[in-house]
C-alpha positions in Angstrom: 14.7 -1.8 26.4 15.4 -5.4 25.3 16.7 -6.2 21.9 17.6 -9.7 19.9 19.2 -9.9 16.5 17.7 -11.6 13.7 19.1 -12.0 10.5 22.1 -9.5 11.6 19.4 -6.6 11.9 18.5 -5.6 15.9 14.9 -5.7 16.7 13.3 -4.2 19.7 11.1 -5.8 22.1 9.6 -5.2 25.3 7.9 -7.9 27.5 5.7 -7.8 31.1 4.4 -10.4 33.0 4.4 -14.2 33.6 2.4 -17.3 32.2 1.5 -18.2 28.6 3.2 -15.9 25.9 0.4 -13.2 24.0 2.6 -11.2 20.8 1.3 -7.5 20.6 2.1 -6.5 17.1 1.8 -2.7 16.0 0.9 -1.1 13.1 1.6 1.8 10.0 3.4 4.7 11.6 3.4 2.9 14.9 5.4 1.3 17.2 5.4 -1.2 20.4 4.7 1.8 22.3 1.0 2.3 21.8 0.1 -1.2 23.3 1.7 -0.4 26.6 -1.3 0.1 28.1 -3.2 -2.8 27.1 -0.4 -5.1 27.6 -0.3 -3.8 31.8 -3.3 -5.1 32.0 -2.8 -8.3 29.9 0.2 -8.9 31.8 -1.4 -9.8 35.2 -2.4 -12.7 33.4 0.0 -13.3 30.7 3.2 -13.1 29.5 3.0 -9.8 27.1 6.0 -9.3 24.7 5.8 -6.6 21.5 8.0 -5.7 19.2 8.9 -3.2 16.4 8.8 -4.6 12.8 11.5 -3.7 10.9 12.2 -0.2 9.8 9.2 1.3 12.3 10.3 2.4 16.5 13.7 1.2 17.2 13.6 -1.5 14.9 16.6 -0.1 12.1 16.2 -2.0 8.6 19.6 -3.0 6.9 18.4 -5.9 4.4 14.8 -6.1 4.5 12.4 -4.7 2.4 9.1 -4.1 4.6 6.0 -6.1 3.5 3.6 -8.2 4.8 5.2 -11.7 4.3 8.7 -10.4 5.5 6.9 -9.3 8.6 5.0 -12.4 9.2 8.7 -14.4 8.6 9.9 -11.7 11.4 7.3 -12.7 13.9 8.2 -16.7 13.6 11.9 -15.5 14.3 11.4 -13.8 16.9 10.1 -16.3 18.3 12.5 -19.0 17.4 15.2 -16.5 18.4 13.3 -16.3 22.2 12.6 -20.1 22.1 8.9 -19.5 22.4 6.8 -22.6 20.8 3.1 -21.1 20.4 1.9 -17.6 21.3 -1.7 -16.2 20.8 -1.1 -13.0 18.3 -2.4 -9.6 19.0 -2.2 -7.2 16.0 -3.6 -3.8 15.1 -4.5 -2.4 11.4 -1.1 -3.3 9.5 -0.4 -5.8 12.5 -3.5 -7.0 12.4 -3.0 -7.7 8.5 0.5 -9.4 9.4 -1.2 -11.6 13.0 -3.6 -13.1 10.6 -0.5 -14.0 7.4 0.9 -15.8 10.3 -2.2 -17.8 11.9 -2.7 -19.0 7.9 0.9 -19.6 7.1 2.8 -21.2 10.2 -1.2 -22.4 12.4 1.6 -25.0 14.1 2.8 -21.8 16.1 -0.2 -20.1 16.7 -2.8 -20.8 19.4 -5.1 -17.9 18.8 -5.5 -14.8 16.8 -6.7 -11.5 17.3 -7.0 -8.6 15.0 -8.1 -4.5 15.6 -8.9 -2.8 12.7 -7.2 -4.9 10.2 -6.9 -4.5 6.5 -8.0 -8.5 5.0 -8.1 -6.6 1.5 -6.1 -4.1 0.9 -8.1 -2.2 -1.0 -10.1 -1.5 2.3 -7.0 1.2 3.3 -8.0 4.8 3.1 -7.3 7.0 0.4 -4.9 9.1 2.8 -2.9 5.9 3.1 -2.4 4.9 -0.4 -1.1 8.1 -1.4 1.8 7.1 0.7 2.5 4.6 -2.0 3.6 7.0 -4.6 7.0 8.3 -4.2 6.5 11.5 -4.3 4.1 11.5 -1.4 6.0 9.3 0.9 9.4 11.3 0.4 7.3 14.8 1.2 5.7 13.1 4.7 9.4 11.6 5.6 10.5 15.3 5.6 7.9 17.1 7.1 7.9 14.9 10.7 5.4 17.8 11.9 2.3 16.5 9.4 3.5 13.3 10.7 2.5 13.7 13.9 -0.4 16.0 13.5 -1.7 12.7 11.4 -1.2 10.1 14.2 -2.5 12.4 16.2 -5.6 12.7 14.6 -5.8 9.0 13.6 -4.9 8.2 17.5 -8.3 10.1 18.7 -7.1 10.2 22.3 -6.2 12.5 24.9 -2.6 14.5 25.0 -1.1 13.1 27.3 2.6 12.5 28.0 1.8 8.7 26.8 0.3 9.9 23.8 3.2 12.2 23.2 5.8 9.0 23.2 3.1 7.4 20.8 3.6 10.5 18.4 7.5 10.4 18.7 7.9 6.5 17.6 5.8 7.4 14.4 8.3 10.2 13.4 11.4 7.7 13.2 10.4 5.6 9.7 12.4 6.4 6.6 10.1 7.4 2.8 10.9 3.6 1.5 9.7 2.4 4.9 6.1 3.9 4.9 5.8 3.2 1.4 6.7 -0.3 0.9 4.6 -1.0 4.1 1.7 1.0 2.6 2.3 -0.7 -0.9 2.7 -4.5 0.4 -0.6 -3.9 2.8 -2.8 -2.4 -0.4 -1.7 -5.0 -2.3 -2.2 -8.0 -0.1 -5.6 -9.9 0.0 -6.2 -12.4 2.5 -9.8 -13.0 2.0 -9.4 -15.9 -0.4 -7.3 -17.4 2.1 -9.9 -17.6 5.3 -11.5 -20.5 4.8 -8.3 -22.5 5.8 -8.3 -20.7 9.5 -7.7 -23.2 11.6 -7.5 -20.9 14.7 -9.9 -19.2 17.0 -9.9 -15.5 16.2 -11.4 -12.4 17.3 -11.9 -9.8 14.7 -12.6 -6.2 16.4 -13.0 -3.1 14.4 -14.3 0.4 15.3 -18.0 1.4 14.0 -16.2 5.1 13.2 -12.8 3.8 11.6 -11.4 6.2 9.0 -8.3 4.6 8.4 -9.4 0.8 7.4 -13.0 0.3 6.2 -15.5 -1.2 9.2 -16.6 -3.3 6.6 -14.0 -5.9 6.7 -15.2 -7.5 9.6 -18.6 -9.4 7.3 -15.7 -10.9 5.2 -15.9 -13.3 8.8 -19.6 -13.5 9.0 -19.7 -17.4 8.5 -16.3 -18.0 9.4 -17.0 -20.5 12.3 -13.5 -19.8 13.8 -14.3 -16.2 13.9 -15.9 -14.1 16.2 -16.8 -10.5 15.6 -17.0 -7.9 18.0 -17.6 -4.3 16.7 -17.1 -1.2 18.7 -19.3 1.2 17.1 -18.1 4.5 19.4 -14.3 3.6 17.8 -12.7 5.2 15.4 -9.0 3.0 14.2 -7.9 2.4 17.6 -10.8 0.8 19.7 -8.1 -0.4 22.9 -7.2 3.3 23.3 -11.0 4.7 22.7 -12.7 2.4 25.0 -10.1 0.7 26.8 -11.9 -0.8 29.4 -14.4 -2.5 27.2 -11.8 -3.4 24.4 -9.7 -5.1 27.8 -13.0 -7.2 28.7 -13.6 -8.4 25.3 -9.9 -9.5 24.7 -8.6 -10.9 28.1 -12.5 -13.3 27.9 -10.6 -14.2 24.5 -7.2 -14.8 25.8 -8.6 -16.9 28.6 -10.6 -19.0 26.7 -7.8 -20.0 24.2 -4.7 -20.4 26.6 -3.6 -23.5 25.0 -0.9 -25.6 26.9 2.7 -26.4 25.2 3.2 -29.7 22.8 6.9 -29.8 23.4 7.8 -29.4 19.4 9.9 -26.0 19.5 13.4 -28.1 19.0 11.7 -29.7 15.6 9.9 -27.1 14.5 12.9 -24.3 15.1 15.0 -27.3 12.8 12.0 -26.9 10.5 12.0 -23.4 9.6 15.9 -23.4 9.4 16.2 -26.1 7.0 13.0 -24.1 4.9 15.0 -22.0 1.7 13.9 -18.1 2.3 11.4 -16.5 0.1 
C-alpha cells in the first residue's frame, strides 16, 4: 500500500506497470480495489495508478466535504503531488462523473477520457441511491454494514470470489456524511451543458442492463465528435467485471490510440494551480 498526503489528509494509491500514466478512479461505495483486475491487464502496457477519494477505502477525510468538484481538485493533486504532467483518466459511475469534471476543467492535464456507467445528469442516479441523500437513510445504511454489502453485492453482479469479497469489505468503511454528500453532490451535478467544450477524446461505456445509472446517458454524446460510444448490452453497472475481456479490448484500442507524448509544462503548470485561490 502506497500513500501521499495532500492537503494534510493521507490518500491511498496503488500503481502497476511502466510507460505512460492511465488514473483508475472508483466509484459510490467503492474503492481502488475493484479496478485491480483491469488495471493487470492495462499495466503490461501502461503505467496504472488508482486511488481512493476521500472518505471511501483507505482514504480517511479530516477537512473535506465529499463532492464532485473537491474530487476533481483531488485528482489534479495527486497528481502534482506524484509529479505526473498528463494522464488518460479512467472512471466508473461516481468516478466516471468526477474523470469527465476534470477533462472539462483542467483539458491542459488530460490526454484522454474514459467513463463506465457515469452519471452526466444527476438526475440519471437510481432511486435506491438518492435515498441515500436524506439523513435518515444514510445514517441507517452506515449502521447496518450487512445491507451494505448485500447491496454491492448485488449491484457488483459477479461471482463470490475471494476478490469479490475484498471488493465488499472496502465498501463497508465510509462514514453516513460520506455516502451522502457523495450521493447529494453527484444528483445534483449536471454536466451535460458543459460537453460541448470537450476538447478530449473520450470513450463513453455503459451497460445495456444498468440499474444503478440510467443507460440512457450515453445519447447525451451522440453528436459529440470527441465521443465515442460503446454500449455493452449484457452489463448491468459494472461492464469491466461482467465482460471483462470485451470491456479490456474496447479500452486498451482506446488507450493506444490516445497515448499522447509529454510537453514538458508540469514545473508551470504545478506553479499554476498553487498560485490559483481554492474554491
Amino acid at each position: 500500500m502506497s500513500i501521499v498526503v495532500i492537503d494534510n489528509q493521507v490518500v491511498h494509491y496503488e500503481v502497476l506497470g511502466r510507460g505512460r500514466p492511465v488514473v483508475f478512479l472508483h466509484g459510490w461505495l467503492g474503492s481502488w480495489r475493484y479496478w485491480f483486475p483491469t488495471m493487470e491487464v492495462v499495466a503490461k502496457h501502461f503505467r496504472t495508478y488508482s486511488f481512493d477519494f476521500w472518505g471511501f477505502g483507505e482514504s480517511r477525510r479530516k477537512q473535506t466535504q465529499e463532492s464532485i468538484q473537491a474530487y476533481s481538485d483531488q485528482i489534479t493533486r495527486f497528481l502534482d503531488e506524484l509529479g505526473i504532467e498528463r494522464v488518460i483518466l479512467v472512471g466508473h459511475s461516481m468516478g466516471g462523473m468526477v474523470a469527465l469534471k476534470t477533462a472539462l476543467s483542467y483539458p491542459e492535464r488530460i490526454c484522454a477520457v474514459a467513463t463506465v456507467g457515469a452519471p452526466i445528469n444527476g438526475d440519471s442516479l437510481s432511486w435506491l441511491l438518492k435515498l441515500t441523500d436524506r439523513p435518515f437513510f444514510a445514517d441507517a445504511f452506515a449502521r447496518m454494514p450487512w445491507l451494505r454489502r448485500q447491496l454491492f453485492r448485488f449491484f457488483l453482479g459477479v461471482a463470490n470470489d475471494l476478490a469479490v469479497g475484498e471488493m465488499i469489505d472496502d465498501s463497508v468503511k465510509s462514514t453516513a456524511n460520506t455516502l451522502r454528500y457523495a450521493v447529494s453532490s453527484m444528483w445534483r451535478t449536471d454536466l451535460s451543458p458543459e460537453l460541448f467544450r470537450l476538447s478530449v477524446p473520450a470513450l463513453i461505456v455503459h451497460g445495456g442492463r444498468d440499474d444503478v445509472v440510467n443507460p440512457n446517458q450515453a445519447d447525451l454524446f451522440t453528436h459529440n465528435p470527441k465521443a465515442e460510444v460503446v454500449m455493452m448490452p449484457r452489463s448491468r453497472h459494472f461492464p469491466f467485471l461482467e465482460e471483462p475481456a470485451l470491456f479490456n479490448d474496447v479500452l486498451l484500442r482506446f488507450l493506444k490510440a490516445n497515448n499522447l507524448p509529454a510537453t514538458n509544462k508540469l514545473p508551470e503548470l504545478v506553479a499554476q494551480r498553487q498560485s490559483t485561490p481554492a474554491r
